[in-house]
TIDREN-557851 format. One record per atom (N, C-alpha, C): atom name; y, x, z. Coordinates in nm, 2 decimals. Atoms other than C-alpha are relative to their C-alpha. Last residue first. Layout:
BEGIN
<site "CA",<Y,X,Z>>;
...
% end
This chain:
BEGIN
<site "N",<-0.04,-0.13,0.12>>;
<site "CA",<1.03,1.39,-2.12>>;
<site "C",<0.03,-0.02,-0.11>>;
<site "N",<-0.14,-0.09,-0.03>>;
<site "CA",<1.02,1.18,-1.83>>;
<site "C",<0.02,0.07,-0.08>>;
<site "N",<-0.07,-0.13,0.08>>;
<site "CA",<0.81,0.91,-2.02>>;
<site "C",<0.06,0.09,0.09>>;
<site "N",<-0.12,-0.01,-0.07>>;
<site "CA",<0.66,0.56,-1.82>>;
<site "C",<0.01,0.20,-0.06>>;
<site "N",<-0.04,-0.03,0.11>>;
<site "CA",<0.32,0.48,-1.94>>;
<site "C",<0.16,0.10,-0.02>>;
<site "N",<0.06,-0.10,0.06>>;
<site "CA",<0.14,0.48,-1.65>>;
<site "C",<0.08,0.12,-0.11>>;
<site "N",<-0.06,-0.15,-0.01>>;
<site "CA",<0.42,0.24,-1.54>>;
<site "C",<-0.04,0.13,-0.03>>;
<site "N",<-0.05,-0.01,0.15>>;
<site "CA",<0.22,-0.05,-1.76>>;
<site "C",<0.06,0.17,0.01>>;
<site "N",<0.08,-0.12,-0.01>>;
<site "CA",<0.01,-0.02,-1.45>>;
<site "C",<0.08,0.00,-0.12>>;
<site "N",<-0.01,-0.17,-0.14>>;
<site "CA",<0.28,-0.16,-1.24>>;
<site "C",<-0.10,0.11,-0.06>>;
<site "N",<-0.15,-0.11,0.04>>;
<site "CA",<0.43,-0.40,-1.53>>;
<site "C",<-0.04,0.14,0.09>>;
<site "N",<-0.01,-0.07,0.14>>;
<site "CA",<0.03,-0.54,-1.59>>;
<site "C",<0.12,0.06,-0.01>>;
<site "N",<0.10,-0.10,-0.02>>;
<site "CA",<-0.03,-0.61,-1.19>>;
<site "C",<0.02,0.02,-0.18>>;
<site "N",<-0.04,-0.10,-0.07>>;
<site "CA",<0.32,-0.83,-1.19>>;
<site "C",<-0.12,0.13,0.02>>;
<site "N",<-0.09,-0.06,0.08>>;
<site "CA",<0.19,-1.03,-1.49>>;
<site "C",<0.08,0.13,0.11>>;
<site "N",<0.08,-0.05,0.09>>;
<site "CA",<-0.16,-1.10,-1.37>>;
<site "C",<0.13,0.07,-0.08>>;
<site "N",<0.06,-0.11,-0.05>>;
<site "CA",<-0.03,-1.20,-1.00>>;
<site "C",<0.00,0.11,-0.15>>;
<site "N",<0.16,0.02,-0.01>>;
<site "CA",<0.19,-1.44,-1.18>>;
<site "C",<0.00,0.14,0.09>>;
<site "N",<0.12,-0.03,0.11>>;
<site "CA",<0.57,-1.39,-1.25>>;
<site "C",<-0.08,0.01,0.08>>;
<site "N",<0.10,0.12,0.01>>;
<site "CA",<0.84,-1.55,-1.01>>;
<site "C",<-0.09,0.04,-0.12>>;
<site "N",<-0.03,0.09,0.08>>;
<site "CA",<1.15,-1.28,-1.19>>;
<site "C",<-0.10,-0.17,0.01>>;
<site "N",<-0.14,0.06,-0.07>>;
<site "CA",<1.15,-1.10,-0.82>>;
<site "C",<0.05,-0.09,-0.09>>;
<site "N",<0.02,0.07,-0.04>>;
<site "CA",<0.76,-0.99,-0.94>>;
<site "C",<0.11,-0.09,0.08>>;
<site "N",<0.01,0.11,0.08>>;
<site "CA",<0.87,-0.82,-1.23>>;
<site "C",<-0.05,-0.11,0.10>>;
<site "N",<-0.10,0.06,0.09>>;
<site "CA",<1.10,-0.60,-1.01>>;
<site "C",<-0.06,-0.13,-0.09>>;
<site "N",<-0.13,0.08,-0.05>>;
<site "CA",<0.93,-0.56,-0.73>>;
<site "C",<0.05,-0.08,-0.12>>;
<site "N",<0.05,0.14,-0.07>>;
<site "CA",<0.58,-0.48,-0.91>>;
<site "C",<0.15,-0.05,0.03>>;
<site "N",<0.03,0.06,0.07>>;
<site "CA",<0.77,-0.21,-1.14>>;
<site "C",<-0.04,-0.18,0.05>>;
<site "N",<-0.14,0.02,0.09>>;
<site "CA",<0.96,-0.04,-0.88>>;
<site "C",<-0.04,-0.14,-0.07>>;
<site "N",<-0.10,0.08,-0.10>>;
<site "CA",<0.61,-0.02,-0.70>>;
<site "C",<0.10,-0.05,-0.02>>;
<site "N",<0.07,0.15,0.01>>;
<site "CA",<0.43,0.08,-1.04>>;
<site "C",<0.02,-0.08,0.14>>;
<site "N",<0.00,0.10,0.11>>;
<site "CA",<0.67,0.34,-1.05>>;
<site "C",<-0.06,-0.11,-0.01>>;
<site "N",<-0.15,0.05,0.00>>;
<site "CA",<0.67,0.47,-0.70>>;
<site "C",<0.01,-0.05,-0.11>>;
<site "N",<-0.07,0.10,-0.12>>;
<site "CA",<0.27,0.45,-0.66>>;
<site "C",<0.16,-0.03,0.00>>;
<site "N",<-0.06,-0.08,-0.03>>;
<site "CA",<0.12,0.49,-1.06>>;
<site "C",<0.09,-0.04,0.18>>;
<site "N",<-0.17,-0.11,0.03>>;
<site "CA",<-0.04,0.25,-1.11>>;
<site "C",<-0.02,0.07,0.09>>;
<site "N",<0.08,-0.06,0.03>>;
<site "CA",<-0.43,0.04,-1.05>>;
<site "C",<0.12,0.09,-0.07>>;
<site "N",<-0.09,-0.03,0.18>>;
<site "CA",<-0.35,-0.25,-0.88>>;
<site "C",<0.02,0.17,-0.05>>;
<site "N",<-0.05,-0.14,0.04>>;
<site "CA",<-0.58,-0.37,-0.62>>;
<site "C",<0.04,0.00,-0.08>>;
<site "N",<0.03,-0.08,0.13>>;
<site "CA",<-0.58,-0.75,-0.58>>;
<site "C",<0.07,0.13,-0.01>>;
<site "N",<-0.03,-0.15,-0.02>>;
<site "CA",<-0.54,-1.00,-0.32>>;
<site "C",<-0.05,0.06,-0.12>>;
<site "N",<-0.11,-0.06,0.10>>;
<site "CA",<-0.59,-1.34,-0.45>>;
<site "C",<0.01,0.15,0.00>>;
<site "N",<0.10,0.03,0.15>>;
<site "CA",<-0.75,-1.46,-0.14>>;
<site "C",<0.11,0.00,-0.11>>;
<site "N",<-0.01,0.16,0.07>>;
<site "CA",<-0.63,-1.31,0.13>>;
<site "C",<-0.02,-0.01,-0.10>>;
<site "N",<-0.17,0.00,0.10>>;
<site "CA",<-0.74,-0.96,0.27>>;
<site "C",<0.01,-0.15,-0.06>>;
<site "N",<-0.10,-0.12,-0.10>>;
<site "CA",<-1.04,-0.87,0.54>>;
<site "C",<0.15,-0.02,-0.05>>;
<site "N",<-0.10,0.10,-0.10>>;
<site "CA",<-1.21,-1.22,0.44>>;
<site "C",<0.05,0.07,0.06>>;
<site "N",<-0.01,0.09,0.00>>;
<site "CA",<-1.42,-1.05,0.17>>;
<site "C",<0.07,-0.07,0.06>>;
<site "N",<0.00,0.07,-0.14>>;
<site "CA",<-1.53,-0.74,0.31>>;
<site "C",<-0.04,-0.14,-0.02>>;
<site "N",<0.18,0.00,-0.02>>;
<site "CA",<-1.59,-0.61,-0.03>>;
<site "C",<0.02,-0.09,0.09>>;
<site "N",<-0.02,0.09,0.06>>;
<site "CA",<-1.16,-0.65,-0.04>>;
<site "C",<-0.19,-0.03,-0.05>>;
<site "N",<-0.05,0.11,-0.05>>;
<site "CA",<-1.16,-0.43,0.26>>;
<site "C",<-0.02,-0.14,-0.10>>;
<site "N",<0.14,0.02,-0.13>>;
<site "CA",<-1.44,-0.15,0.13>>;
<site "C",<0.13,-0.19,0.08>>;
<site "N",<0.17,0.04,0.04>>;
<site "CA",<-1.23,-0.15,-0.14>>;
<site "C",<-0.05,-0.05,0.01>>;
<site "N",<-0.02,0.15,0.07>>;
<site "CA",<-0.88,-0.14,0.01>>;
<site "C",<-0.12,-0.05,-0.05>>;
<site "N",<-0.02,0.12,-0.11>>;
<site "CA",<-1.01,0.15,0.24>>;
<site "C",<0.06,-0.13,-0.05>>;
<site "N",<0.13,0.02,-0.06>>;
<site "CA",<-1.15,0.34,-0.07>>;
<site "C",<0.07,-0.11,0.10>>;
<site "N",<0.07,0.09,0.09>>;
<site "CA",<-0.80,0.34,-0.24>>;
<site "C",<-0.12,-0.08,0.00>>;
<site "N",<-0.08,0.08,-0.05>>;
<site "CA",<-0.62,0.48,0.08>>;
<site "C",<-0.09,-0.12,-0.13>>;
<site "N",<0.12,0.07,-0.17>>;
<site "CA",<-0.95,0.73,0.08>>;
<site "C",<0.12,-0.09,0.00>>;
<site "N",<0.16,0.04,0.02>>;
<site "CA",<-0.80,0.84,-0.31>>;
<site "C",<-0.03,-0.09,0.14>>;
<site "N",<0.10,-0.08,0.03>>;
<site "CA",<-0.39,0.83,-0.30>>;
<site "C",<-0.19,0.00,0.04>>;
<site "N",<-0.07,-0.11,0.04>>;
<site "CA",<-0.09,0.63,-0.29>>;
<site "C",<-0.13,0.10,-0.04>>;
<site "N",<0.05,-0.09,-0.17>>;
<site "CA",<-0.20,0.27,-0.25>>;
<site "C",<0.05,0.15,-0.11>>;
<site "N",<-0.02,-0.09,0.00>>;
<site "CA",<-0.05,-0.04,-0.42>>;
<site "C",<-0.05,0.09,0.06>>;
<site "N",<0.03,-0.12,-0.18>>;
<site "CA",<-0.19,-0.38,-0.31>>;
<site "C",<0.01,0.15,-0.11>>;
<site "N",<0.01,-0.13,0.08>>;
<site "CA",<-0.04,-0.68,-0.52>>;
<site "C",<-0.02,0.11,0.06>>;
<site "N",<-0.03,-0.10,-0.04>>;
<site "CA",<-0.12,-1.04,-0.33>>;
<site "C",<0.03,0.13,-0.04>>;
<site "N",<0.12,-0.11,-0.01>>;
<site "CA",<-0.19,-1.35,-0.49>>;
<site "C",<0.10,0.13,0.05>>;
<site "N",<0.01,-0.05,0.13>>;
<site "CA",<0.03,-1.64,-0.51>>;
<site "C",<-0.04,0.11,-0.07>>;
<site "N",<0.11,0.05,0.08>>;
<site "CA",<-0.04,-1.82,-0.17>>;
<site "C",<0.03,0.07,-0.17>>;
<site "N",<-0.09,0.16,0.02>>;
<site "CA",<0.26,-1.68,0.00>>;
<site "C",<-0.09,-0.10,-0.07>>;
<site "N",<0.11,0.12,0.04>>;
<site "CA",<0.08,-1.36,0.15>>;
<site "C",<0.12,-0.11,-0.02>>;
<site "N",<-0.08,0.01,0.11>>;
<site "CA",<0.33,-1.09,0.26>>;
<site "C",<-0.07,-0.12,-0.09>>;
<site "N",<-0.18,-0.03,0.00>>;
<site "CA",<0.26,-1.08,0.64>>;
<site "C",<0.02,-0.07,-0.16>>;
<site "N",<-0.04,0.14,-0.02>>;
<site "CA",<-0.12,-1.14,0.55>>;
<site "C",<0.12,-0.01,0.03>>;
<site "N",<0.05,0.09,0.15>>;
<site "CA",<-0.13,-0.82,0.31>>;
<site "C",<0.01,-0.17,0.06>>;
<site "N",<-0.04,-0.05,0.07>>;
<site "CA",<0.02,-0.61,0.59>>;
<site "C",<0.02,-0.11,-0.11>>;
<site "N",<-0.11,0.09,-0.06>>;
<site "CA",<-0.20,-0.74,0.85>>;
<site "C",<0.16,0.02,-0.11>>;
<site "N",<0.05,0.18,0.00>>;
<site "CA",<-0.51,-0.69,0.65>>;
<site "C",<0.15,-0.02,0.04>>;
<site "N",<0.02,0.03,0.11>>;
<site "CA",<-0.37,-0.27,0.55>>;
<site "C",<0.01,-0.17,0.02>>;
<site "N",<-0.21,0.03,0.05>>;
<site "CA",<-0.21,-0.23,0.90>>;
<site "C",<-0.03,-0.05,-0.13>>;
<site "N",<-0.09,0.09,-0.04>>;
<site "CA",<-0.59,-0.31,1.03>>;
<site "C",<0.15,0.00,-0.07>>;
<site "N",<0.05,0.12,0.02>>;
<site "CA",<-0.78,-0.12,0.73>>;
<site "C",<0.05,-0.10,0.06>>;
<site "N",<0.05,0.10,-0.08>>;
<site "CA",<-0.56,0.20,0.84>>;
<site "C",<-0.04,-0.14,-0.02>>;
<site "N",<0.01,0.18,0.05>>;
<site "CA",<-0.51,0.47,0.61>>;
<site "C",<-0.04,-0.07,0.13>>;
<site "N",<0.09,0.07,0.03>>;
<site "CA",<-0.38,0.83,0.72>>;
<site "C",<-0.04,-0.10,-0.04>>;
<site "N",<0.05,0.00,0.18>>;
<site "CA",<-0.12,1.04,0.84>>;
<site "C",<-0.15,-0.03,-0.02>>;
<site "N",<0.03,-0.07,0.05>>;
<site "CA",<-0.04,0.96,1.23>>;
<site "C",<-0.03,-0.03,-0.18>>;
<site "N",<-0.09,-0.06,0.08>>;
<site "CA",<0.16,0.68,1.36>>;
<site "C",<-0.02,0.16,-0.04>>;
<site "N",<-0.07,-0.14,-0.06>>;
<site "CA",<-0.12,0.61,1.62>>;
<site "C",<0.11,0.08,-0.08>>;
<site "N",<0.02,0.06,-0.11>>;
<site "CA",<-0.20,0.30,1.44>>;
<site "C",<0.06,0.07,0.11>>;
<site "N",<0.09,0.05,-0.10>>;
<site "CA",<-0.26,0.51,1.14>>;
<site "C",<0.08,-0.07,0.05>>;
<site "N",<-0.03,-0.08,-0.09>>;
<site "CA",<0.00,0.59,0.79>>;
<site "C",<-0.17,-0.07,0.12>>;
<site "N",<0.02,-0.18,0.00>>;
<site "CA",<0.15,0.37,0.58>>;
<site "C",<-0.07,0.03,0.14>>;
<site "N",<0.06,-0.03,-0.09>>;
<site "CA",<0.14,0.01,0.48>>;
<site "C",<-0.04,0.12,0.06>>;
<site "N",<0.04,-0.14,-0.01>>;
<site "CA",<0.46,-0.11,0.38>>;
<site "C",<-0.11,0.02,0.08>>;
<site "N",<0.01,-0.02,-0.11>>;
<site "CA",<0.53,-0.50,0.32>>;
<site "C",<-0.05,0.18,-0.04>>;
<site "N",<0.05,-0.11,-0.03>>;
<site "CA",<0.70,-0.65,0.06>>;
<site "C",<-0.03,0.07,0.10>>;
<site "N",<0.08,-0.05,-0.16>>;
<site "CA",<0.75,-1.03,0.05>>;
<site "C",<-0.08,0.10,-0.04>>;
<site "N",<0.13,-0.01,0.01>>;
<site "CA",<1.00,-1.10,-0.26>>;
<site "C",<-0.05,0.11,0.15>>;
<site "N",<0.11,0.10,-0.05>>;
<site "CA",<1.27,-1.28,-0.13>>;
<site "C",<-0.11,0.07,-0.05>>;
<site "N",<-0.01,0.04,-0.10>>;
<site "CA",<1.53,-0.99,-0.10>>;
<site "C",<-0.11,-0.09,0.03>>;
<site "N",<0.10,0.07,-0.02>>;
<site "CA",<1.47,-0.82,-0.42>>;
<site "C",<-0.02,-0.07,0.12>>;
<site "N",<0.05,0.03,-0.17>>;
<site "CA",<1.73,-0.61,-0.34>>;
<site "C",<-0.08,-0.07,0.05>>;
<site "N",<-0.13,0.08,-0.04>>;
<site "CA",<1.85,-0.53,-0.71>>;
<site "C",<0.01,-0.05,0.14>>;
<site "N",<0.05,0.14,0.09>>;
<site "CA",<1.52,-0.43,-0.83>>;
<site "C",<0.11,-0.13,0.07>>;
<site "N",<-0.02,-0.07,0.14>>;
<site "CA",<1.61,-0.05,-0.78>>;
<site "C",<0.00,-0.20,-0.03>>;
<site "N",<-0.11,-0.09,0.03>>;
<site "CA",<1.67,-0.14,-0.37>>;
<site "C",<0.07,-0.02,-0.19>>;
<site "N",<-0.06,0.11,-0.01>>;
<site "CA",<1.33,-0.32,-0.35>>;
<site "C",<0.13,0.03,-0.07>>;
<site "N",<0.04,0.07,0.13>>;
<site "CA",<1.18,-0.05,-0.50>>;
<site "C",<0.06,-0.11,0.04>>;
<site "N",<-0.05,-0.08,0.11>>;
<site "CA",<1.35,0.21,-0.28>>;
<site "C",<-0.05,-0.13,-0.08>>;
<site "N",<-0.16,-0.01,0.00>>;
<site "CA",<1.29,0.05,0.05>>;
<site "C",<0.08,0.00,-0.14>>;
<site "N",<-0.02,0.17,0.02>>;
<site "CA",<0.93,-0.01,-0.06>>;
<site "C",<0.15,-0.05,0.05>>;
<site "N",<0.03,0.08,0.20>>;
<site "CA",<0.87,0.33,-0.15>>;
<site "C",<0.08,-0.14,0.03>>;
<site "N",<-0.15,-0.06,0.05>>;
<site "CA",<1.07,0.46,0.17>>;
<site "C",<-0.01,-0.08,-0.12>>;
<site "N",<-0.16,0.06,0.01>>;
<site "CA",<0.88,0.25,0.38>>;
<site "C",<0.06,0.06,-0.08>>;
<site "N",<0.07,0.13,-0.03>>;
<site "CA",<0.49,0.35,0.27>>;
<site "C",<0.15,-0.05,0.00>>;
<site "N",<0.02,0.06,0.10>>;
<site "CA",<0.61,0.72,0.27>>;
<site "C",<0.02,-0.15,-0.07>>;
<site "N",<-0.20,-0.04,0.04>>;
<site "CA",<0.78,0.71,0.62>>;
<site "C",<-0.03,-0.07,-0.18>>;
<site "N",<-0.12,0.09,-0.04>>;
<site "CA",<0.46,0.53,0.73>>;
<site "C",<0.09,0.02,-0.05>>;
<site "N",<-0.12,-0.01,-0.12>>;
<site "CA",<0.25,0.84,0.59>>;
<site "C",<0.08,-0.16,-0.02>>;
<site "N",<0.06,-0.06,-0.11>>;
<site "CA",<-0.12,0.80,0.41>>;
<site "C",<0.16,0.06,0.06>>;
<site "N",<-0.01,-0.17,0.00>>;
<site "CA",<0.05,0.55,0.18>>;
<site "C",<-0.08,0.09,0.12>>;
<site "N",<0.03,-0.06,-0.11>>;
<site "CA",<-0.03,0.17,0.12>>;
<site "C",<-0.01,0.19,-0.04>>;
<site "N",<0.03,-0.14,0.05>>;
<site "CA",<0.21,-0.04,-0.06>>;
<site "C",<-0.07,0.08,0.11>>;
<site "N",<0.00,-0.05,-0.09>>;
<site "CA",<0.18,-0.43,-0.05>>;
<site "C",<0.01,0.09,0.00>>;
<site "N",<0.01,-0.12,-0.01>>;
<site "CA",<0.32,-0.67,-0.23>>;
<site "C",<-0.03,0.11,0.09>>;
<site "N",<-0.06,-0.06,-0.13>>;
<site "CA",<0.36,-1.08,-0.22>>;
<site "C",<-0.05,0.18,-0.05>>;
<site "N",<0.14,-0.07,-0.02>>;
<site "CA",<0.35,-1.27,-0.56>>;
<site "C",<0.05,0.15,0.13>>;
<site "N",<0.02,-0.08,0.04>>;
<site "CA",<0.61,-1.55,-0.53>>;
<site "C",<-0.13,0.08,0.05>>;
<site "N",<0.00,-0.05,0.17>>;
<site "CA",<0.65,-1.87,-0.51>>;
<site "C",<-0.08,0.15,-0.05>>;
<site "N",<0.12,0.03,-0.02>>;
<site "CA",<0.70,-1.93,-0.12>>;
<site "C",<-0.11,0.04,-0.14>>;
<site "N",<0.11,-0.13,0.02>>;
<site "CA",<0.98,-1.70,-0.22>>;
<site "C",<-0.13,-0.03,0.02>>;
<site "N",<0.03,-0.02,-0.14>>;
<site "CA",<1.20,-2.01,-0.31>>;
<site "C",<-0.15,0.12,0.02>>;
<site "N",<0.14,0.00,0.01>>;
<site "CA",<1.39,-1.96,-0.62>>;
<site "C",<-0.06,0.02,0.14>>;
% end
């Protein structure tokens, strides 16, 4: 399957380490997902804890294949700066789309249903599906 295909992924965390570990890890769980184009966006510019609207756009064009985008974020002002970016209008590619999980499960989740070539609509319904997701 050629990854041009697929739905690209983004995770944004207020740490870099964060940001890569998820997306090490969700790759990893989803067998290595090798062609799906995940990108980590953690952290500032200055490799401080934070969001950054630049790593966010470049992030999301990195991983762009024309089949919409899936933008994860870990916590509130990471949620605001996708927002305010996808207001923008031409700060994220077209398709992009917040998705609205949990961040290591609905990361897992995205990899994995998006390494079977499923839609934007189907890879944003397994990540918030993770809501659902039991430990007890």
């Amino acid at each position: 399957m050629s990854d041009e295909k697929l739905v690209g992924i983004v995770l944004v965390s207020h740490s870099a380490e964060v940001a890569a570990s998820v997306a090490e890890l969700a790759k990893g769980l989803a067998g290595g997902a090798t062609a799906v184009p995940v990108a980590p966006a953690g952290g500032t510019e200055g490799g401080g804890l934070g969001t950054s609207a630049e790593l966010i756009s470049a992030a999301a064009a990195a991983v762009d294949r024309g089949a919409g985008v899936a933008v994860l974020t870990d916590l509130g002002s990471a949620v605001l700066t996708v927002k305010a970016l996808l207001a923008e209008g031409d700060e994220l590619p077209d398709g992009a789309r917040l998705v609205d999980a949990p961040f290591v499960e609905g990361a897992v989740a995205a990899v994995v249903t998006a390494s079977t070539g499923a839609d934007l609509d189907a890879v944003e319904a397994a990540a918030t599906e993770a809501y659902s997701y039991r430990k007890v």
